[in-house]
matplotlib code that plots the C-alpha trace (Angstrom):
import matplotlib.pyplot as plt

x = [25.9, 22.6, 21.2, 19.3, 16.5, 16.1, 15.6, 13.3, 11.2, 11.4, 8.4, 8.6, 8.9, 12.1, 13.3, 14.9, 17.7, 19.3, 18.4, 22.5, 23.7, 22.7, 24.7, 24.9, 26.0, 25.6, 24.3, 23.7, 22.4, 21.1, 18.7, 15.9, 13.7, 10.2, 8.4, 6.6, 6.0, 7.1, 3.6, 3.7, 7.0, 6.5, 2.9, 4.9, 4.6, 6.9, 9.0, 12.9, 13.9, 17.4, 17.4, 19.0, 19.4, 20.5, 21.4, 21.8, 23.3, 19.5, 18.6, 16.1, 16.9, 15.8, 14.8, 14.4, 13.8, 15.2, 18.8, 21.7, 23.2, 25.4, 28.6, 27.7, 27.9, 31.6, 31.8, 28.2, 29.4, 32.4, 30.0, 27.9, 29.1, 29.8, 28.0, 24.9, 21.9, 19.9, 22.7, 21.1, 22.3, 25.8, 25.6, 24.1, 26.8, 29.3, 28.0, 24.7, 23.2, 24.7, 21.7, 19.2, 17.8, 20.0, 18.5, 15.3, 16.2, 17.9, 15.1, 13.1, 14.8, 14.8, 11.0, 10.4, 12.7, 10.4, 7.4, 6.1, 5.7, 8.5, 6.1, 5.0, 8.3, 8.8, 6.0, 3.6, -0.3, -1.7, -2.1, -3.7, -2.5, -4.3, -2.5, -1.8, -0.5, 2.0, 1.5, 4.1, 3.3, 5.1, 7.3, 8.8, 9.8, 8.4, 5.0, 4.2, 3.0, 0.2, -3.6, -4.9, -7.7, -5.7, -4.3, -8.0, -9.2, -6.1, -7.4, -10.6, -9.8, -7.6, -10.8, -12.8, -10.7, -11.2, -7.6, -8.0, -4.6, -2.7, 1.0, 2.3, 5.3, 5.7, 7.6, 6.1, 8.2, 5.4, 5.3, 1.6, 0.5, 0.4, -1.7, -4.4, -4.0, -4.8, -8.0, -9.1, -8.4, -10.2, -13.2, -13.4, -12.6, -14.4, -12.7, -12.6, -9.4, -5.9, -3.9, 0.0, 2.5, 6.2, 8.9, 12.1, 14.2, 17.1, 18.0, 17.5, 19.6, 16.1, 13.5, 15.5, 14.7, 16.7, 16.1, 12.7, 13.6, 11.9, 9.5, 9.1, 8.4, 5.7, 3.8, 3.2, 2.2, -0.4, -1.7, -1.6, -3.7, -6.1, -6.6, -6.9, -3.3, -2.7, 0.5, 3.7, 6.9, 10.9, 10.5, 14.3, 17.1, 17.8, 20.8, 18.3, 17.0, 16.1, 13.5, 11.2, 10.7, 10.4, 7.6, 5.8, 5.3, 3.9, 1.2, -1.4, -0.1, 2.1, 5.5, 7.0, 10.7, 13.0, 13.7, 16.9, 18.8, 21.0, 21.1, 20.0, 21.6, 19.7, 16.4, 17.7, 18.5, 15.1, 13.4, 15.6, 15.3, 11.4, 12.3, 9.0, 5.7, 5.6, 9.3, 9.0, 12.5, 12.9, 12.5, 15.6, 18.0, 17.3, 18.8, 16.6, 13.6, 15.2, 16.4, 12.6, 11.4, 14.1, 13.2, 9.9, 10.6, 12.5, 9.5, 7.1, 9.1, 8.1, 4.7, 5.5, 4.3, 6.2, 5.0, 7.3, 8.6, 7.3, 8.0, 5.9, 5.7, 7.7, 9.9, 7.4, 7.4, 10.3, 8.3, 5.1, 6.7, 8.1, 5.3, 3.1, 5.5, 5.1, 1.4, 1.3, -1.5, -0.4, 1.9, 3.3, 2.8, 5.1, 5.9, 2.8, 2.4, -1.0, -3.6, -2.3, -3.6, -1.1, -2.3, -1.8, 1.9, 2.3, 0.8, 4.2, 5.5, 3.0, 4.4, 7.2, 4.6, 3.0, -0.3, -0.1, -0.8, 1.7, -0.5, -4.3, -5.6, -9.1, -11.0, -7.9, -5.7, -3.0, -3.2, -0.8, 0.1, 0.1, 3.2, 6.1, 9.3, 8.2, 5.2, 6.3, 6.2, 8.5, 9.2, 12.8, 12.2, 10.6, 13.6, 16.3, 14.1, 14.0, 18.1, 19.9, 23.6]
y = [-2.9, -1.7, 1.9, 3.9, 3.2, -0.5, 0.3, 2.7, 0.7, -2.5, -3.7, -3.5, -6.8, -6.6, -3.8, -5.6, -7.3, -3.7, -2.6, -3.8, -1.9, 1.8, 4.0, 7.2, 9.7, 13.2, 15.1, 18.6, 20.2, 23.9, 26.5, 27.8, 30.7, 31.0, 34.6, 35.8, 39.4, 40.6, 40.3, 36.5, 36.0, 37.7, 35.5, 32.5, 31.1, 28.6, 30.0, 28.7, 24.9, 22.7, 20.8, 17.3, 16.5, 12.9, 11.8, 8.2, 6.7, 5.6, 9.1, 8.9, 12.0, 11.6, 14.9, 16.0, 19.4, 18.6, 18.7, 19.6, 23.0, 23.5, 23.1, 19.8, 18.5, 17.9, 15.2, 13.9, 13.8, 11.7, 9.3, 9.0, 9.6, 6.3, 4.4, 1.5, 3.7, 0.8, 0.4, 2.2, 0.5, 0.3, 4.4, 4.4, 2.8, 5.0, 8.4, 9.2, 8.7, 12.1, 13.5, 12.0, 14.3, 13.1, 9.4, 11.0, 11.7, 8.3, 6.5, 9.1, 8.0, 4.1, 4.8, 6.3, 3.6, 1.0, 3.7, 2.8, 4.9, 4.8, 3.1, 0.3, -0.9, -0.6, -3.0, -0.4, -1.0, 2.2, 5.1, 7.6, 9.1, 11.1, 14.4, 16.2, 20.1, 21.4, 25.2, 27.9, 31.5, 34.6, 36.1, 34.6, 30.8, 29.9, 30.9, 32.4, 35.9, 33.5, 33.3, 30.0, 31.3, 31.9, 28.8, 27.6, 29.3, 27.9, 24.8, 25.2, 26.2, 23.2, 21.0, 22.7, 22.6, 18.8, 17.6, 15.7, 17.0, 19.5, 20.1, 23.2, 23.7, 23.2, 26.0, 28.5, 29.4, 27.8, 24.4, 23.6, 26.7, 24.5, 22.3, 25.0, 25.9, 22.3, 22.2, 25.5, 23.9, 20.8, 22.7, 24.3, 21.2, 18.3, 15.0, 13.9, 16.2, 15.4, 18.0, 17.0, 18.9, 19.1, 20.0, 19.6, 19.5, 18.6, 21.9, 24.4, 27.2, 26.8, 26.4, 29.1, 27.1, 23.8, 20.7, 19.8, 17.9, 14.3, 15.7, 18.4, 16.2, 14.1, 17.1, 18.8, 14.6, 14.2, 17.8, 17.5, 13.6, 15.2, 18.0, 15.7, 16.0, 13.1, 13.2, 14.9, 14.6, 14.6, 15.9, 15.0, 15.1, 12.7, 10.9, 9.9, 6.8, 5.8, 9.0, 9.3, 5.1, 5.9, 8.3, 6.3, 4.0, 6.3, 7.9, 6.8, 9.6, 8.6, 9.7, 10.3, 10.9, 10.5, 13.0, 13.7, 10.3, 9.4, 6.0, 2.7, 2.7, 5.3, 4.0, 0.3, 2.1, 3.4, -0.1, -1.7, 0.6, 1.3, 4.7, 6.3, 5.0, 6.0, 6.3, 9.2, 9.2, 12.0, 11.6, 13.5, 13.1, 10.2, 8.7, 8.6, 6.7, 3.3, 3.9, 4.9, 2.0, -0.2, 2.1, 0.9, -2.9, -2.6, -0.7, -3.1, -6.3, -4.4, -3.8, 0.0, 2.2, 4.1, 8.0, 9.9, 13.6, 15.9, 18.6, 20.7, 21.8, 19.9, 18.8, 16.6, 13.9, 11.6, 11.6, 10.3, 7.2, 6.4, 6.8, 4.7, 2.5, 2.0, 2.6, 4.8, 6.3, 9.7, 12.5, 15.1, 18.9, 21.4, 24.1, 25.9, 29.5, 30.8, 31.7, 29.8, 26.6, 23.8, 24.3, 28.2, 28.3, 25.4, 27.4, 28.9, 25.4, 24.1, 26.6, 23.8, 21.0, 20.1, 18.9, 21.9, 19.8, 18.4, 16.3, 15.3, 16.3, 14.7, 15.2, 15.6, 12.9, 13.1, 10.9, 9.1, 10.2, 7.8, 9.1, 7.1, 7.7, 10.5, 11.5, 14.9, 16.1, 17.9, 21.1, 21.1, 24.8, 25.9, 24.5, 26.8, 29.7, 29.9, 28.6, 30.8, 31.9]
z = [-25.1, -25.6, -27.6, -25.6, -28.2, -27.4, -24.2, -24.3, -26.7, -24.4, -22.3, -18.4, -18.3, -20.2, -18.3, -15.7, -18.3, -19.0, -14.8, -13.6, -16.6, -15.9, -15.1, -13.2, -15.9, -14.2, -11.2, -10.8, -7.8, -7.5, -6.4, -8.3, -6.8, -8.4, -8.5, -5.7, -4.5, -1.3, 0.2, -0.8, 0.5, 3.7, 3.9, 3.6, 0.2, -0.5, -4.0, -3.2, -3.7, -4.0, -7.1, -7.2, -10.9, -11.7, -15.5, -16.8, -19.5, -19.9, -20.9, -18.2, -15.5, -11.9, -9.5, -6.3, -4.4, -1.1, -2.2, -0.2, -1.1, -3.8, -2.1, -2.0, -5.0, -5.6, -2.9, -4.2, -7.6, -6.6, -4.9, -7.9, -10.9, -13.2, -10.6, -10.6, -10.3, -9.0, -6.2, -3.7, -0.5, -1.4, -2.1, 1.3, 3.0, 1.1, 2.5, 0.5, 4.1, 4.3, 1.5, 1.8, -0.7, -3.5, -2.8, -3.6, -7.1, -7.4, -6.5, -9.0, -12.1, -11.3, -10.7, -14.4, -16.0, -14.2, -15.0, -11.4, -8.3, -6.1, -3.4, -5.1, -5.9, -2.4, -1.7, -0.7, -1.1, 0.4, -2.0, 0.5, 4.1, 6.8, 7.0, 9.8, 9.9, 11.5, 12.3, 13.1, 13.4, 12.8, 15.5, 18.9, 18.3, 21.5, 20.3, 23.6, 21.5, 19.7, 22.1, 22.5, 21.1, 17.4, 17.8, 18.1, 14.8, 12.6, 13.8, 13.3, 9.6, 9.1, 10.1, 7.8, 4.9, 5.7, 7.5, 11.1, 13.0, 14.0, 15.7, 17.4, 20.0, 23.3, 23.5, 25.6, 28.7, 31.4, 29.9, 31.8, 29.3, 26.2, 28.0, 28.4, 24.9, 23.8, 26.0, 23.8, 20.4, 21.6, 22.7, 19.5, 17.7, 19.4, 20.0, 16.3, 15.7, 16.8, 18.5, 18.3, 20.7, 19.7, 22.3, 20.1, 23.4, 21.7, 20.8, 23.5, 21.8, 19.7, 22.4, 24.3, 28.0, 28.9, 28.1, 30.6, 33.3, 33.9, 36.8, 34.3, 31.4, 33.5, 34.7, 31.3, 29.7, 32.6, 31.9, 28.1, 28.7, 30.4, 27.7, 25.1, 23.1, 20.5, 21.2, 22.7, 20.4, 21.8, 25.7, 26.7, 24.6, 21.5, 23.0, 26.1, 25.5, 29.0, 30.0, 27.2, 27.8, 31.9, 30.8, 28.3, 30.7, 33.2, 31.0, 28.4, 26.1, 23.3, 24.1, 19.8, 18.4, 16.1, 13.3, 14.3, 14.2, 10.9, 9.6, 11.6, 14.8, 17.3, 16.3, 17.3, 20.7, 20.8, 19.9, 22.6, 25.4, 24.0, 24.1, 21.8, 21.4, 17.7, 15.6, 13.3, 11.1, 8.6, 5.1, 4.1, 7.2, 8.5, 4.8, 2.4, 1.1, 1.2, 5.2, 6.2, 5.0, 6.9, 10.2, 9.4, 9.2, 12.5, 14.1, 13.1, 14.7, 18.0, 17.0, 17.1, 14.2, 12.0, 11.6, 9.1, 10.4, 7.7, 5.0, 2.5, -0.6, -3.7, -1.3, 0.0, -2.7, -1.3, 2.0, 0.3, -1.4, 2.2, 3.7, 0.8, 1.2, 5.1, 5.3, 8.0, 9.7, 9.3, 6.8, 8.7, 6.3, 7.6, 8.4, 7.9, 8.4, 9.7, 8.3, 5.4, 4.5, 3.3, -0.8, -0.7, 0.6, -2.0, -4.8, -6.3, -7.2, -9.4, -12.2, -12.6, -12.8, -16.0, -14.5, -12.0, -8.7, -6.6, -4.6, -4.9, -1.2, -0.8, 2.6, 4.6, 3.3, 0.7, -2.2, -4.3, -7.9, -10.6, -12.2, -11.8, -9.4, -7.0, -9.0, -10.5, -13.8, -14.2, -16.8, -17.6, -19.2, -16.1, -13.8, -16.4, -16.3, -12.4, -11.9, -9.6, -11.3]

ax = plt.figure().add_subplot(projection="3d")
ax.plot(x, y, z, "-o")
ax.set_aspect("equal")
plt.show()
């Protein structure tokens, strides 16, 4: 056996003698709520996160804020506890698929015992991402309460702040009106400013309409082409594989999805039927870090590219390495809540950061941290003060 002194003290070189021998010694998972007023809550301010807390025998700890909730952690515990922390796969393949979250914090504490970024030991190169916003406002879902003409400004501040894109919903209940609304923002943008559109049509409980039909679906891509949309994201359902590829190949418009599938399988669908233009799994529920990055190696042997669906806040750390890793084009920042720019509904979780920034965001593009595993530093103090009994 080996003290937890020689280890520390060993070079990174040496490192990868005692890797095999450490061992998952605890996880904790639980919610912490930071202090806001109700005018900052009711703005948006992000203040309320799920803490995945992973302990090795190492005496290096691993976190997370996109944990499952609390309930989960008996069956997580049994997954993990006593286990290889550098095991990643087999966890996968044992149900960590399942939380996604929790393989955050795993790959967080083999990241500071390696003291790299999660990225580069993931063979990622890039260090910086265009980000792009995703905007929801205040009140009816289907956003038909919101002018064309806010949805203009918001973009209009996004620009100026210095990003290059922004989503909304295709939600409203005349699907040709989100095709006007996109030839406003362009108007007001110019043609240097992406303008995504998301239908989310697999859950129409959501959307409150059906799911569009294919006549339906072409219609509203031809309109949004000719407006100038970057984009339009999951028109049919998920378990569809056949239309969305029918109406990529009808239209110049990207035709995006993905976010919703778990593990490997329905994005090999989607690669053999050439269902999407661009795959987008999700950081957290597609698996993980490690399963992103595998989405992205498949994507790639069909010359596709591989555009994570986003997050915000602390949460958004496990998506960066991913997405570092991958060198994409693009990081998805949502939700967003008008007029709030991505770094004010942030602001409450830098009080659990030592250097007080959770991301460097320079002209529009997020850029990598230096710090090791997901790039947080984090205050233990800070996480005890703001624990939820």
């Amino acid at each position: 056996m080996y003290s937890r002194r020689a280890f520390l003290a060993a070079p990174l070189f040496a490192r990868a003698a005692f890797a095999g021998q450490v061992r998952i010694q605890s996880v904790d998972i639980y919610n912490i709520r930071i202090p806001v007023t109700k005018d900052e809550a009711a703005a948006g301010l992000m203040h309320s996160y799920n803490v995945v807390e992973i302990g090795t025998d190492a005496g290096v700890k691993g976190y997370s804020f996109a944990g499952p909730g609390a309930a989960q952690l008996p069956a997580v515990r049994e997954l993990l506890v006593g286990k290889d922390l550098f095991a990643v796969e087999k966890h996968l393949a044992d149900g960590l698929e399942k939380w996604g979250g929790v393989e955050h914090a795993l790959w967080d504490a083999i990241g500071r015992i390696a003291k790299q970024p999660v990225y580069r030991m993931l063979g990622g190169g890039s260090s910086r991402v265009r980000a792009y916003i995703t905007c929801v406002w205040p009140g009816k879902a289907d956003q038909q309460h919101v002018s064309y003409r806010e949805q203009a400004e918001q973009a209009l501040r996004l620009q100026k702040a210095g990003f290059r894109g922004m989503k909304i919903r295709a939600w409203r209940p005349n699907p040709l009106d989100d095709a006007d609304a996109c030839a406003e923002i362009r108007e007001a943008t110019g043609k240097d400013f992406a303008i995504m559109f998301d239908r989310t049509a697999h859950v129409p409980q959501i959307v409150g309409q059906p799911v569009w039909s294919f006549d339906t679906g072409l219609k509203v891509a031809r309109a949004l082409e000719r407006a100038g949309a970057y984009w339009l994201e999951e028109p049919f359902a998920r378990d569809d594989f056949a239309s969305p590829a029918r109406l990529a190949a009808m239209v110049d418009l990207p035709i995006t999805g993905g976010e919703g599938y778990v593990g490997m399988r329905d994005f090999q669908q989607c690669l053999l039927h050439r269902t999407y233009d661009i795959l987008q799994p999700e950081g957290r529920g597609s698996g993980g870090i490690l399963t992103c990055r595998k989405v992205a190696f498949l994507a790639d042997g069909y010359h596709l590219p591989c555009i994570l669906h986003g997050t915000m806040g602390l949460m958004l750390a496990g998506w960066l390495q991913a997405t570092f890793a991958i060198g994409a084009e693009w990081q998805e920042v949502a939700l967003i809540t008008p007029p709030l720019l991505p770094q004010q509904q942030w602001a409450p979780g830098a009080r659990v950061l030592r250097n007080k920034e959770m991301y460097r965001i320079e002209d529009g593009h997020l850029v990598a941290s230096d710090l090791p595993g997901l790039g947080l530093d984090v205050i233990e103090e800070a996480l005890k003060e703001y624990r939820v009994a």
